[in-house]
N, C-alpha and C positions, 0 to 999 in steps of 0.2 A: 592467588592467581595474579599476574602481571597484567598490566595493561597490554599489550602487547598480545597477549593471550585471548583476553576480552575484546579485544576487536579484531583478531580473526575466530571467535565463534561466531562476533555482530556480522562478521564479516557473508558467513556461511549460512548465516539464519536468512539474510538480504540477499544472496544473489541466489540460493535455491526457492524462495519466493518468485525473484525474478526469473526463475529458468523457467516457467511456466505461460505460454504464449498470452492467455486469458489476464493470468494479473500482472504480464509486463504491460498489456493495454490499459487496465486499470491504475497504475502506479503511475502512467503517461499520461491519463484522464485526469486525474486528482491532485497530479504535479501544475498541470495547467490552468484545472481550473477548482483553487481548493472550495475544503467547505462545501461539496456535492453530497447530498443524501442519496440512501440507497434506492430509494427509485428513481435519481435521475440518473446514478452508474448506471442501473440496470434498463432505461431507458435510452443510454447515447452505445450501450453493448448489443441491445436487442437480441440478438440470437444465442443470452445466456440465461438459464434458470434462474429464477428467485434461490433457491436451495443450491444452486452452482455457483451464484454472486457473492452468495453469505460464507459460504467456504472459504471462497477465493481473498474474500475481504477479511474473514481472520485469519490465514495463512499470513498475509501482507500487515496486520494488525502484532501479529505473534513476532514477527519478523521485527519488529517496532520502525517500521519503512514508514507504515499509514497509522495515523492519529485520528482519533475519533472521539466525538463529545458530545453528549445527550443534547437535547434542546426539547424537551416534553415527551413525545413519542416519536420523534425521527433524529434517528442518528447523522450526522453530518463526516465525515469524513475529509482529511487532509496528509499530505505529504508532511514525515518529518524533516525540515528542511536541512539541519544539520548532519544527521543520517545520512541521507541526499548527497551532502555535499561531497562528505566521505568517501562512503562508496558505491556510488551509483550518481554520478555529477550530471550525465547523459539524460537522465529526467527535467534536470532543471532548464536546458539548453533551449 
């Protein structure tokens, strides 16, 4: 597979994450302010499930848009920024 190849699958994995109103607000929360654990996403979302946020959040994780790293028992979450820059710059802005 070419390169070129590989970053339009990256290309498709990231903006069909993004086509979804829920985690383009997410991918804009995380962008701004990294390193949010999942109850402060699901506390600044408010009117998302806990089971709707965890979706949302590996959809955008799968996507490899949003980075994620243990810290005990709370996940923290962040923008990959390089990703980002690619294709979806509009987050960083």
């Amino acid at each position: 597979m070419t390169e070129y190849q590989q970053d339009m699958g990256q290309a498709v994995k990231v903006f069909k994450a993004l086509g979804e109103p829920t985690r383009l607000k997410i991918a804009l929360l995380v962008a701004n302010e990294s390193n949010l654990c999942f109850s402060a996403i699901g506390e600044r979302l408010e009117t998302v499930a806990g089971s709707t946020l965890s979706h949302h959040l590996k959809q955008l994780t799968d996507s490899g848009l949003v980075d994620f790293r243990k810290n005990g028992s709370f996940i923290h979450y962040s923008v990959n920024r390089e990703l980002a820059e690619k294709f979806a710059p509009f987050l960083l802005a």
